[in-house]
C-alpha positions as CSV (number, residue, x, y, z in Angstrom):
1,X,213.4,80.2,155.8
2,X,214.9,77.2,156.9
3,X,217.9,75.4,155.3
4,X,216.5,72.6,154.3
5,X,213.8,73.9,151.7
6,X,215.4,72.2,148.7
7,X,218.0,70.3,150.2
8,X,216.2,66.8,149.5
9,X,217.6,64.3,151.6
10,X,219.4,62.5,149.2
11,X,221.7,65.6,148.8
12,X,222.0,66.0,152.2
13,X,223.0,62.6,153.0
14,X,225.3,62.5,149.8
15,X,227.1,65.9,150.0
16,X,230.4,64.9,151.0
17,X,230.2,62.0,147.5
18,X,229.2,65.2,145.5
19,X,232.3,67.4,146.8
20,X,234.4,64.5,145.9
21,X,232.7,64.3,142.4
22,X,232.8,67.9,141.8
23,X,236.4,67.4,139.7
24,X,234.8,65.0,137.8
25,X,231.8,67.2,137.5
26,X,234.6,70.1,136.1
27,X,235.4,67.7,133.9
28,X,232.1,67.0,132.2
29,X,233.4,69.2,129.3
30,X,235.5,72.1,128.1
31,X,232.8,73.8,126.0
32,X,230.2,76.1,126.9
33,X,227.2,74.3,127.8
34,X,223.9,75.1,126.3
35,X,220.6,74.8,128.2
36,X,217.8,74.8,125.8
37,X,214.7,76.4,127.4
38,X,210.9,75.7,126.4
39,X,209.7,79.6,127.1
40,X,210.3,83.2,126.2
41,X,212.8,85.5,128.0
42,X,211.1,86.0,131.2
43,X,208.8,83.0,131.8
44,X,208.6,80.8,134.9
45,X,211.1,77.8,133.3
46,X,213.5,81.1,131.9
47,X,214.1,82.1,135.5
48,X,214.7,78.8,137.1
49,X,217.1,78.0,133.6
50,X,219.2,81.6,134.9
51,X,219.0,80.7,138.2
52,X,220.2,77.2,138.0
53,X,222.7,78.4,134.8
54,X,224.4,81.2,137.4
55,X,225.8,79.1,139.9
56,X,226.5,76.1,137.2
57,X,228.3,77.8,135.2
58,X,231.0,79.0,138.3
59,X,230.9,75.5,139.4
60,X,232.5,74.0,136.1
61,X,234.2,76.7,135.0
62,X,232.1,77.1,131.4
63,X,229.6,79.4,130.1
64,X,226.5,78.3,130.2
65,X,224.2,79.7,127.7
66,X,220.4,79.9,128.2
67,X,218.7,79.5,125.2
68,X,214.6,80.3,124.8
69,X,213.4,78.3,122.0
70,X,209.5,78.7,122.9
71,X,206.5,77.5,120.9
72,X,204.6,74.7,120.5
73,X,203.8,73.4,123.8
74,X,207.7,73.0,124.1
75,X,208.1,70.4,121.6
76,X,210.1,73.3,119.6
77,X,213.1,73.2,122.6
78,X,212.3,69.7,123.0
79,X,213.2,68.8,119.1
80,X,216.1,71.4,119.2
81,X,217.9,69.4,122.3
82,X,216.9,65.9,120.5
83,X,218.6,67.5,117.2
84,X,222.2,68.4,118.9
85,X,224.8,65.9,119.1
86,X,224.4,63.8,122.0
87,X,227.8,64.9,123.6
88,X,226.0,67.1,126.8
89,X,227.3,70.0,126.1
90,X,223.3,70.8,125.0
91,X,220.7,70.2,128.3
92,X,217.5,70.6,128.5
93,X,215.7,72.6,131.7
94,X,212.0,71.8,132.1
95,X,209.0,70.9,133.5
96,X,207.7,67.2,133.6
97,X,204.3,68.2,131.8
98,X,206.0,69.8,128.4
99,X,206.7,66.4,127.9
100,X,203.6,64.5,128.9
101,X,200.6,66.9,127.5
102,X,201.9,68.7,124.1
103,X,202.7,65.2,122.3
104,X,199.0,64.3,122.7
105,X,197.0,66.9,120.8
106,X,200.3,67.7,118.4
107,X,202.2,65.5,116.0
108,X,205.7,65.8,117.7
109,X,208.8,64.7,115.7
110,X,209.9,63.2,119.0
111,X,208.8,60.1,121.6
112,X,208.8,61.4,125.1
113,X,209.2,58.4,126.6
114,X,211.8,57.1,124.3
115,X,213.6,60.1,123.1
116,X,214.3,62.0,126.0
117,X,216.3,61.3,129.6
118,X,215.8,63.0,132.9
119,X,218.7,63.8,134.1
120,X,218.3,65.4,137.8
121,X,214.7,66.9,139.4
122,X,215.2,70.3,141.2
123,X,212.1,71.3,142.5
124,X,207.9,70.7,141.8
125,X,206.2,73.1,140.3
126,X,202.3,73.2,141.5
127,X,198.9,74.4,139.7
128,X,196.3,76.4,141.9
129,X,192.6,77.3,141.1
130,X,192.2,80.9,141.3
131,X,188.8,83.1,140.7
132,X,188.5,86.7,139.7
133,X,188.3,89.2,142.6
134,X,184.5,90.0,141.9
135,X,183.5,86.4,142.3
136,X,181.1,85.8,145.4
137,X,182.0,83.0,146.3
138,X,184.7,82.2,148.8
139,X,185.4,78.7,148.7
140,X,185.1,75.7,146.4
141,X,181.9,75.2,147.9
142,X,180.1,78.3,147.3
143,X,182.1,78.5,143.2
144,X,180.1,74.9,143.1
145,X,177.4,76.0,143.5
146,X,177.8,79.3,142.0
147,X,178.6,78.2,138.5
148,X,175.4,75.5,139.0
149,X,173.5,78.8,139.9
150,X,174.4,79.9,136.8
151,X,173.9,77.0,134.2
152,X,175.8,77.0,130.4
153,X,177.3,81.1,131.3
154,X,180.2,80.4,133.0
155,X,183.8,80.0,131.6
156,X,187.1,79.2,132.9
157,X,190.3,80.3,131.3
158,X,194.0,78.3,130.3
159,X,197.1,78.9,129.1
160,X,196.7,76.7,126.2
161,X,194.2,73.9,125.0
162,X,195.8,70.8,125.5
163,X,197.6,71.3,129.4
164,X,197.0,70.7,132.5
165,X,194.7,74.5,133.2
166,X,193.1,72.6,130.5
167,X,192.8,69.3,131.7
168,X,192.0,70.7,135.4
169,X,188.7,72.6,134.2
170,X,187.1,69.6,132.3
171,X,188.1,67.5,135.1
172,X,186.2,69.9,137.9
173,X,183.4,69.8,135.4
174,X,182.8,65.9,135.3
175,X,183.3,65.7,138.9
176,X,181.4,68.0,140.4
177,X,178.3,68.1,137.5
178,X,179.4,71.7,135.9
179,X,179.1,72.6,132.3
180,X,182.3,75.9,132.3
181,X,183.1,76.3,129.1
182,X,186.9,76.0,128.1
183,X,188.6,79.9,126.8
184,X,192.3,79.4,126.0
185,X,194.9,81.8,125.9
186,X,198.7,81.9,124.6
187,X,200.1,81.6,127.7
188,X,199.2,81.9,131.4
189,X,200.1,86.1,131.4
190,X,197.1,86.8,129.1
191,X,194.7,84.5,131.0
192,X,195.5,85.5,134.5
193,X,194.9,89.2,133.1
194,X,191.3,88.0,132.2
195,X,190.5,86.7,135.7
196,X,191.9,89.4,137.0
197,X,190.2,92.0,135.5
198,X,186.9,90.2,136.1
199,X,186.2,89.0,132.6
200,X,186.9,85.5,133.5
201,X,185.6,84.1,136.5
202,X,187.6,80.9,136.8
203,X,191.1,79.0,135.8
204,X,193.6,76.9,136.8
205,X,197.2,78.4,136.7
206,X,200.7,77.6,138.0
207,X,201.7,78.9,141.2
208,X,204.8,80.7,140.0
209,X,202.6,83.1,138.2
210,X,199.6,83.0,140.4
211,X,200.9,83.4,143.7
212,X,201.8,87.7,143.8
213,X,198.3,87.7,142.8
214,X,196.8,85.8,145.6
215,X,198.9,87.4,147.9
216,X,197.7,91.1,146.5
217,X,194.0,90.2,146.7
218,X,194.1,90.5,142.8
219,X,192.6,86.8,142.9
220,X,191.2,84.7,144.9
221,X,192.6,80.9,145.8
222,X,190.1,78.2,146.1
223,X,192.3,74.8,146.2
224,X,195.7,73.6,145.4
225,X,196.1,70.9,142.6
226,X,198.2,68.7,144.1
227,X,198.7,65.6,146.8
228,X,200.2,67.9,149.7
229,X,199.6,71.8,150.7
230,X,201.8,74.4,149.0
231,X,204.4,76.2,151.3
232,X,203.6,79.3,149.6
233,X,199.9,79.5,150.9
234,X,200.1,77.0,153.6
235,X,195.9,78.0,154.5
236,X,194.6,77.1,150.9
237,X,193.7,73.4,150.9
238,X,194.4,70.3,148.6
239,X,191.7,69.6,145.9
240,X,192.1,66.7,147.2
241,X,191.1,67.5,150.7
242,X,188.3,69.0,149.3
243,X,187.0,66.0,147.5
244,X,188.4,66.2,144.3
245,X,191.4,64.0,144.4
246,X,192.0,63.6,140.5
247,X,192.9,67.1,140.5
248,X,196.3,66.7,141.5
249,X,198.8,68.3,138.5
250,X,202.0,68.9,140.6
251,X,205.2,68.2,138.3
252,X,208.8,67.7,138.6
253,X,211.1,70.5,137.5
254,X,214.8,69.7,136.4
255,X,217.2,68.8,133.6
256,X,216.7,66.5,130.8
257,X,219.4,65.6,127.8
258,X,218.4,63.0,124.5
259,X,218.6,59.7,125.3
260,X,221.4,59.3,123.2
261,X,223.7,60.8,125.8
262,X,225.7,58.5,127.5
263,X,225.2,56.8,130.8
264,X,228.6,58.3,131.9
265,X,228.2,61.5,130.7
266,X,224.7,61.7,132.2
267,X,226.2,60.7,135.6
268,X,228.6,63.6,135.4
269,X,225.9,66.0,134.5
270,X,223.4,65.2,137.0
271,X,226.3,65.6,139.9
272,X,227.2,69.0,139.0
273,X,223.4,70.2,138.4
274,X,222.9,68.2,141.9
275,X,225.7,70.6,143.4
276,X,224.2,73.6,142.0
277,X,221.2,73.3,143.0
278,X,221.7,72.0,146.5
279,X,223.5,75.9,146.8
280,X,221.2,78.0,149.5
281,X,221.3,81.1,146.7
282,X,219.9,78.8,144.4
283,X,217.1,77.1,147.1
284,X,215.9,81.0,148.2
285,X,215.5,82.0,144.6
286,X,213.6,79.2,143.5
287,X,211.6,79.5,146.8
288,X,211.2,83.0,145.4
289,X,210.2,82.3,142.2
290,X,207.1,80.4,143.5
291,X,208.3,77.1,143.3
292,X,207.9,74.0,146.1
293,X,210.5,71.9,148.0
294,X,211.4,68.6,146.4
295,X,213.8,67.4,143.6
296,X,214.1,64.4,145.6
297,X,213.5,62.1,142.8
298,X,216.2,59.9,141.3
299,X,216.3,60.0,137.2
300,X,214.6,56.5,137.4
301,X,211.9,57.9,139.5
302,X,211.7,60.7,137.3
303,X,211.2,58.5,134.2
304,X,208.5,56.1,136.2
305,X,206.4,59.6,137.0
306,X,206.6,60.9,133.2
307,X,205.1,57.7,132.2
308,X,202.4,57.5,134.3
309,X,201.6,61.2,133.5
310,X,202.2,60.3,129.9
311,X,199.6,57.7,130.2
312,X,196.8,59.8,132.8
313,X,197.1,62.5,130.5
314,X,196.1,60.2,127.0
315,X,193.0,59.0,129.0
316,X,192.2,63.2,129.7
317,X,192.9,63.8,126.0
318,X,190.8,61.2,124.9
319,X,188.3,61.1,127.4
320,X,187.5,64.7,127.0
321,X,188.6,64.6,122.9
322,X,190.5,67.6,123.7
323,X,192.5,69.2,120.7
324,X,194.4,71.9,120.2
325,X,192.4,74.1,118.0
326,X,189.5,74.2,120.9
């Protein structure tokens, strides 16, 4: 594994100004910090939130308390973080996409792109169409044609109307001339089980969860949703590659806190998450939890790319009149 898998260059370059912030960074507060999490005990953002809360906490020298407040897409956590006072002593860890696909098939007591503030990314978190073991066909070619062989019977699963696995199928199915009908489940855990047992031919799943079971021969991998190749199955190629460049649903994964934190405070926050992240323990767990290199992006670049999402993902909602009772 080499070093520099999550070490984005701007940390690099900038590690001897973030060892000279870290008393400032110590100084951020002198109350345990919570970090508000949008999934159960266990689930892909829990394990990057312990991960990332581990070695933060021994860098300032406060607890840092993990707290799962799952439902709704996120906008549960999302609404709890908004709610607490804007002091920073209550973060937010997440992934780009609770924020840009939720709000548009749910009435959200927040504004995403008003109401919230990225803080710091850490890493990208990647999508990857998978097929059940029993499925002939071994590349995106041969499922083409397969599901065209096999007109108005095949489905494809999700974890949840209304998200990207969502978004991903109806997508494949305008591009390519396929009528898979849409099954959701409550979560990606259920869904994969489906595929895997063969009920299921099809879906679109994250590769934190997908991953063990492409490697194990549980499921098959026909394509990686997003603009570069995965590190964690260098051989599959891009959708892209394959001629299907609007399925790209890779997202950044880091910290977010209200926007009604202040600038100062944010600046303190997003050093000492920058240090802690930037630690190799922290790189080779989140490399082993499934996710990709990056967290290169600055807060501002973070903002631009949950806008543009925001916006790509209204035009799927509405295009599609996707709701989430489907």
């Amino acid at each position: 594994m080499t070093p520099s898998l999550f070490s984005p260059l701007r940390r690099t370059v900038c590690a001897t100004a973030l060892a000279l912030a870290l008393p400032a960074a110590m100084a951020w507060t002198d109350k345990p910090v919570r970090m508000v999490v949008p999934a159960p005990a266990g689930g892909t953002m829990d394990v990057v939130a312990r991960i990332v809360a581990e070695q933060l906490q021994a860098d300032i020298g406060q607890p840092v308390v993990v707290e799962n407040r799952a439902g709704a897409g996120g906008a549960i956590a999302v609404q709890a973080m908004i709610s607490a006072p804007p002091d920073g002593n209550t973060i937010m860890m997440t992934a780009s996409n609770i924020l840009t696909e939720i709000p548009h098939v749910m009435k959200t007591a927040f504004d995403p792109l008003k109401d919230v503030k990225p803080v710091t990314a850490i890493a990208r978190a990647t999508m990857v169409m998978i097929g059940a073991p029993n499925l002939p066909a071994k590349d995106l070619k041969g499922v083409i044609a397969w599901v065209k062989a096999h007109p108005g019977t095949v489905s494809f699963a999700s974890y949840s109307a209304g998200t990207s696995s969502h978004y991903a199928g109806m997508i494949l199915n305008q591009k390519a001339g396929l009528d898979m009908q849409h099954v959701p489940f409550a979560g990606s855990p259920p869904a994969l089980a489906q595929v895997m047992g063969n009920q299921i031919p099809l879906m679109f799943d994250g590769m934190a969860t997908a991953r063990n079971m492409i490697n194990s021969g549980k499921v098959q991998a026909y394509g990686v949703a997003s603009k570069q190749r995965s590190q964690h199955l260098p051989n599959v190629p891009t959708l892209a590659e394959l001629g299907y460049p609007e399925l790209d649903f890779s997202n950044w994964v880091g910290i977010i806190v209200s926007a009604s934190v202040p600038a100062a405070m944010v600046d303190k926050i997003n050093a000492a998450v920058d240090k802690a992240a930037a630690s190799p323990k922290v790189r080779d767990r989140l490399l082993g939890a499934g996710f990709d290199a990056g967290g290169d992006e600055t807060a501002e670049q973070m903002a631009r790319s949950l806008r543009a999402d925001f916006e790509r993902n209204a035009t799927i909602v509405k295009t599609f009149d996707i709701k989430l009772t489907q």
